[in-house]
N, C-alpha and C positions, 0 to 999 in steps of 0.2 A: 715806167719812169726811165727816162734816158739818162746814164753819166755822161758827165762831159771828162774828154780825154785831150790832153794837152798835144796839139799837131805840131809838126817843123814851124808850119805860119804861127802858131800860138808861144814858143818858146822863146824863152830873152829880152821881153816885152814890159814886162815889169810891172806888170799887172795886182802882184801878190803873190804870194808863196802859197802851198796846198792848204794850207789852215786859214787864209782870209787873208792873211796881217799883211798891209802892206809892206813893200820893202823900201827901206830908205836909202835917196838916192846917194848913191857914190860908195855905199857898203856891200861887199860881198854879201851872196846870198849865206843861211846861218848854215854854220855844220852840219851835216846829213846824219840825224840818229838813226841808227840801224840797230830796232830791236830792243831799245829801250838806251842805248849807246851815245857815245858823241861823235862816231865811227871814225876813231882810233883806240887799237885798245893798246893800254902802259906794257912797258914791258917789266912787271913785277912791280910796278910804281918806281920804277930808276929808266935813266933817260938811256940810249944806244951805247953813248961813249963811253957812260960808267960800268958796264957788261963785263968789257974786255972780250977777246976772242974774233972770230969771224963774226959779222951782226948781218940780217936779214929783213932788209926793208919789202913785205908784202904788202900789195893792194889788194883787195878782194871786189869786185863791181858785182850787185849786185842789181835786181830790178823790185824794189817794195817788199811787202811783204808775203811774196810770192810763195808756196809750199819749196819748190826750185831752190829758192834764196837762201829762206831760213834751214833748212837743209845744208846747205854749201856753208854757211857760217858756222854752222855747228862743226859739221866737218874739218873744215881749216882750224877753227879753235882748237879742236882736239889733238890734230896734228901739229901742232904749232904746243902744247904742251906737253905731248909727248915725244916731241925729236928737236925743237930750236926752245927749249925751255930758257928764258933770260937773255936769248940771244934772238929775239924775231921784236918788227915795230908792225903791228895789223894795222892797217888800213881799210877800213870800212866803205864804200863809195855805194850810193845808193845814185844811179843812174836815172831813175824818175824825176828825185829831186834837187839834181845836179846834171844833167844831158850834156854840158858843156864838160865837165870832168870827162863823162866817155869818149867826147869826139877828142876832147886831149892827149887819151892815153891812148887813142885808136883802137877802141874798145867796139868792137862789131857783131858781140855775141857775150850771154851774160847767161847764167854765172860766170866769172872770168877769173881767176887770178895770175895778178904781172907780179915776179920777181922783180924788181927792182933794181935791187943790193943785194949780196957781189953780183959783179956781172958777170959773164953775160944777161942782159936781162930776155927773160922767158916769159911767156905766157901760156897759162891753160884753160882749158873751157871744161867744163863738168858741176856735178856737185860732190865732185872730188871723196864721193865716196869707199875709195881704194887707195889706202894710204900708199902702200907701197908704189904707184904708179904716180901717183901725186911727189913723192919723195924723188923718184926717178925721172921726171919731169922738171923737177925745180934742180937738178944738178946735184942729189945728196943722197939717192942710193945706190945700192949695189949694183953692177951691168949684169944682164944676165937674167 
């Protein structure tokens, strides 16, 4: 049995979304859950501004739920609780079911995470299983 896999010609058509449901005209497509998610995670349930300090807008691009993927999100999460605790906003992007998000962010390679906030903004490609290089990447560890 063949899958059917969404081609450049098949995307932004308006067909339906991965589950059937049509999409209605003139509404964005819905949030992309990642993982059981609504791909952003809170930061601590308080919004960026009430934080106080330096704050860290991350995206994470992912592709489904790839072994790859959910790898890198574990990862990011972890580091994201143990070094920007209360000060990080996750961004989730599931690039299957959002393709227009990638070409946005100029996203050419997944798992991906863009720094955002502060700038400069950065990106990296991995499943960022090396904290410290991940840290040293985004602008926040040690040189050396």
């Amino acid at each position: 049995m063949r899958h059917f896999r969404p081609t450049r010609a098949h995307a932004g058509r308006g067909r339906g979304n991965r589950r059937g449901e049509a999409m209605k005209a003139g509404q964005p497509p819905a949030p992309t859950p990642a993982v059981g998610e609504s791909g952003a995670d809170q930061v601590c349930g308080r919004s960026l501004l009430e934080t106080g300090g330096q704050q860290f807008l991350l995206r994470l691009y992912v592709c489904g739920m790839a072994p790859n993927s959910l790898r890198a999100i574990e990862n990011v999460r972890n580091i994201c609780r143990e070094h920007l605790e209360g000060r990080h906003f996750l961004e989730i992007i599931d690039i299957y079911r959002q393709p227009g998000l990638a070409r946005e962010g100029q996203v050419v390679a997944v798992p991906a995470l863009v720094k955002v906030l502060p700038l400069p903004l950065r990106r990296l490609i991995g499943d960022f299983s090396r904290p410290e290089q991940v840290l040293r990447g985004l602008g926040l560890g040690t040189k050396g």
